[in-house]
Structure formats: C-alpha cells, structure tokens
C-alpha positions as CSV (number, residue, x, y, z in Angstrom):
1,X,-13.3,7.0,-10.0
2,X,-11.8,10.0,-7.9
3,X,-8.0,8.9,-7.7
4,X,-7.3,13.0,-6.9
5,X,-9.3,12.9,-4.0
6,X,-7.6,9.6,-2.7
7,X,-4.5,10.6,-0.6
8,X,-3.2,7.3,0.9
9,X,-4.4,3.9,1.3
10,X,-3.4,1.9,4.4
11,X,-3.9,-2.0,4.6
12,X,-2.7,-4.8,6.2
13,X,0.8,-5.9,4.7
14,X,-0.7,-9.3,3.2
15,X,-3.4,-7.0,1.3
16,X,-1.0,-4.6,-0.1
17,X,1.6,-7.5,-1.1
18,X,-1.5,-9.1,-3.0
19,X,-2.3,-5.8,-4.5
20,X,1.3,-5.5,-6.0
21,X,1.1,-9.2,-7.7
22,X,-2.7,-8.0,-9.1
23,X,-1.9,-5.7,-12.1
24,X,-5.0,-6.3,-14.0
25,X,-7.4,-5.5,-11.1
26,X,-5.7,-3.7,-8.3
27,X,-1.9,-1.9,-8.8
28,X,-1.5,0.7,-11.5
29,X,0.0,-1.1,-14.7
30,X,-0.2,-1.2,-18.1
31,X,-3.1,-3.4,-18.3
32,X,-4.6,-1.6,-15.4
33,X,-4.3,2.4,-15.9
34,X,-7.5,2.9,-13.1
35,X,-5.5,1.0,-10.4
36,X,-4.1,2.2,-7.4
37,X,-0.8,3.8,-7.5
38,X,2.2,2.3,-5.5
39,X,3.0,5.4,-3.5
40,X,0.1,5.5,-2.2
41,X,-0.2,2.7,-0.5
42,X,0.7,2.1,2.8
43,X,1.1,-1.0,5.4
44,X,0.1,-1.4,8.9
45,X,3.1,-3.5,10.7
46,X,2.6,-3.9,14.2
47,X,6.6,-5.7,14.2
48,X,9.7,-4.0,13.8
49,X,10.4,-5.1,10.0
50,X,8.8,-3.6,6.7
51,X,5.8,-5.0,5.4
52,X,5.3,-3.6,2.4
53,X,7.4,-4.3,-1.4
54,X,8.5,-0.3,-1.3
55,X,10.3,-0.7,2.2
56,X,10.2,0.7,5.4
57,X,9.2,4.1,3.9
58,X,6.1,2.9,3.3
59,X,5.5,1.2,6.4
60,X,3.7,2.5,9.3
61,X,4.5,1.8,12.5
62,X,2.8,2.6,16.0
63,X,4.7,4.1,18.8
64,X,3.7,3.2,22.5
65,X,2.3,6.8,23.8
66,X,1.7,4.7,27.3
C-alpha cells in the first residue's frame, strides 16, 4: 500500500528465505507486482555467515560494543 514510505525490511534469515521462494504472495515477481522488493530486505544473522539469498551485503550483523 505505501512501498515509497517502506525503506528496509529486516527479518530473521528463515523468513526472508521463505519470502524469496513466495512470488505469488510475498517477493516482487511477475505474478506479484505489490510484493516486497529484494533490496530491501534484510537478515538478522547473529553467526558469522550470510543469511540471506543476496549475500553478505544484505546481512546484518551485530558488533559486540561491550
């Protein structure tokens, strides 16, 4: 409904791989021109490895401030 006011969407890595194999009802596709676009999604990944189909890029990682 207001994909210009959406910047980013993070989720857990599992969610957004789901997402990715969804095109009728979640990615942006051919059969779904509503859905979310790819580049803006991002993963959560608490491990040292990517967790998301677009790579590392697109994976967020947190950094031990302590």
């Amino acid at each position: 409904m207001m994909p210009d006011m959406i910047m980013a969407i993070i989720a857990e890595g599992n969610d957004v791989y789901d997402c990715f194999k969804d095109e009728e009802n979640c990615i942006l596709s051919d059969r779904n021109p509503d859905g979310i676009p790819a580049w803006k999604m991002f993963s959560f990944n608490f491990g040292t490895d990517p967790n998301h189909p677009l790579g590392a890029k697109f994976t967020l990682f947190p950094h031990n401030m302590g």
